[in-house]
C-alpha positions, 0 to 999 in steps of 0.5 A: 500500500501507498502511504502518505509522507505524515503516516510514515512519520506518524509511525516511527514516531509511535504516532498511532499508525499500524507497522509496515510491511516491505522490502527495504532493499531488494534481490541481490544481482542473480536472483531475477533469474533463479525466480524466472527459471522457478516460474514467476511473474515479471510483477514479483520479480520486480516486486511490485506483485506483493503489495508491500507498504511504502511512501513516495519521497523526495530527496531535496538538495546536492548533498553530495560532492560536486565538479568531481573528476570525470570517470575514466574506465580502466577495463569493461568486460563481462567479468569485471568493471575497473575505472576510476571515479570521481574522486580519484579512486582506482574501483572495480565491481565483479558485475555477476555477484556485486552491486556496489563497486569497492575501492582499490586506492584511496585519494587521502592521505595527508592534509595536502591530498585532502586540499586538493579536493577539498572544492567538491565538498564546500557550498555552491548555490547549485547545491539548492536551486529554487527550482528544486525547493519548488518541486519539493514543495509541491510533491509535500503538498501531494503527500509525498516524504520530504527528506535530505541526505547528509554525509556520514561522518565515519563513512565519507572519511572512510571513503576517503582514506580507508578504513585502516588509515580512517581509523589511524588518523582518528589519533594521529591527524585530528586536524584533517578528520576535523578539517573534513567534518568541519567542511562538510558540516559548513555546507550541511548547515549552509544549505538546511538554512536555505532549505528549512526557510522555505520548506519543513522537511520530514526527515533526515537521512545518514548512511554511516556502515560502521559495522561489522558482526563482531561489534562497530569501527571505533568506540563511543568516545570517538562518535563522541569526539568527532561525529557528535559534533557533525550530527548535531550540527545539521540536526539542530537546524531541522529540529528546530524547524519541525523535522522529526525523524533523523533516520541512520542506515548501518549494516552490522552490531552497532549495539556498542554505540546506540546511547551515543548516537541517541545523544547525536539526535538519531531515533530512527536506525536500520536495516538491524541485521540478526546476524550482527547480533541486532535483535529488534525485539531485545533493543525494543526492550532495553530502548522503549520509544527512544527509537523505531527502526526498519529491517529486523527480519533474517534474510538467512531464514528465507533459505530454511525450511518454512517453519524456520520462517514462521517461527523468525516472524512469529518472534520478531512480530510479537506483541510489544512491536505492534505498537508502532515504530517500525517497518518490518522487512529483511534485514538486508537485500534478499539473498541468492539462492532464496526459493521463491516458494520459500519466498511467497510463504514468508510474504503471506505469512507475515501478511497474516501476522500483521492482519493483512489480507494475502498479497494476491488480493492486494493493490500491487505496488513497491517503492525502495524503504532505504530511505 
């Protein structure tokens, strides 16, 4: 079903409205073919068949970085892509197995690196044009989510520099960690003034995968010292301004970071992945209304035998998460080897669950939840 921007609002702010039913992510590449072979329809393929739950949203302003170097292709064949990116890095995507390519160099290493493409992360007009706070503030009118993204902070530093010399210069080169948060953060607050003068946005978004199964990156007193600055620094701006939700997406067991990142303003986290220890029902426990959260359910189980599926539904459906503050779906894109029969029973059950009628008889329809 189609929900409107203030339903979706409504729920992760434990508003009244019913939890929602969807797909956060979609297939991972490969699995389109094992579901046609298996014989189904174009429209589940898809996913719209399933009538899963969504809103219609808006991603307002150039929050990425601008006039980055053009791309240029090192090899393009049916096995791999090498090229280098826009930021200078050398990335290569296995095409068969991969949806995101992964970096194979990194463009920062020192102060002088960082400087040299510092001008694609500082504020231009072009960032917020009136001509998108115009559409966006007629799409609000139609019921649309309106929201902005802003950098993570571990992640664009992570992007940047790697994750081993990220972590490193967290002790060894504060000045250029907080050189590219302050730079970043100057152009976040520039452009949510101008944004937040003319419109009321829903929400804002963060995309941080600081974690693995094992436990996050760095420790609480690091969030504390470099990132909570950062996420204050928009936050504030849209808080004050009427935005509810500030919405966190991290793969991983961030458990070990929850109350710090809390104090930052997030209230919204996802995709919760099981098998990073990330039980939504435990953390609904321990964090009551603190926090809603998207994702929860093991994409692993889909691969099970169909009572595996029931019981990972029954547990995560459970009384004390009917009350709101959540988007129940997969943890994470849905993996190879998934049966679609397997696939339709886990759908129609947890239809059930939640008091839906089966998929079959509902208006088809599917927009991405990773917002």
């Amino acid at each position: 079903m189609r929900y409107a921007g203030n339903d979706y609002v409504n729920l992760l702010t434990y508003g009244g409205q019913k939890p929602f039913f969807s797909e956060l992510m979609g297939p991972i590449i490969g699995l389109a073919d094992e579901w046609r072979a298996q014989g189904a329809t174009e429209d589940l393929i898809n996913l719209t068949g399933f009538a899963f739950d969504y809103v219609q949203n808006y991603r307002l302003g150039n929050f990425e970085a601008i006039n980055m170097y053009d791309e240029v292709v090192i090899r393009d064949d049916a096995e791999y892509k090498i090229f280098k990116d826009g930021y200078g890095r050398t990335m290569k995507i296995a095409k068969s197995t991969a949806t995101i390519p992964l970096p194979m160099d990194y463009p920062v290493e020192t102060m002088d690196d960082w400087l040299k493409i510092k001008h694609m992360f500082e504020y231009s007009e072009e960032r917020v044009t009136d001509a998108m706070l115009e559409e966006a503030i007629a799409k609000q009118k139609l019921g649309f989510l309106i929201r902005c993204e802003i950098f993570g902070g571990f992640d664009i530093l992570r992007e940047l520099m790697g994750e081993e010399n990220c972590c490193i210069s967290f002790y060894e080169d504060e000045e250029l960690c907080f050189d590219i948060l302050n730079t970043i953060s100057e152009t976040n607050v520039k452009m949510l003034k101008k944004i937040t003068s003319r419109i009321h946005i829903d929400q804002l978004s963060i995309h941080e995968d600081m974690a693995g199964k094992t436990g996050p990156l760095i420790g609480p007193n690091l969030v504390e010292k470099f990132l909570k600055p950062y996420y204050l620094a928009s936050w504030d701006i849209v808080r004050n301004a009427g935005t509810k939700l500030f919405v966190q997406d991290s793969d991983g067991d961030m458990k070990p970071l929850i109350d710090t990142f809390i104090e930052c303003g997030v209230n919204v986290i996802y995709p919760c992945e099981p098998n990073g220890g990330m039980d939504i029902v435990e953390l609904r426990k321990k964090y009551g209304h603190k926090i809603a959260f998207a994702g929860g359910i093991d994409k692993f189980v889909l691969k099970k035998t169909k009572k595996d599926i029931e019981a990972e539904v029954d547990y995560k459906m459970q009384d004390i998460m009917m009350d709101g503050g959540i988007i129940y779906g997969l943890d994470h894109r849905i993996p190879n080897g998934t049966p679609l029969e397997n696939y339709i029973h886990y759908v129609n059950y947890a239809r059930q669950k939640l008091g839906l009628e089966p998929y079959e008889k509902a208006e088809k329809g599917w927009g991405r939840m990773a917002l």
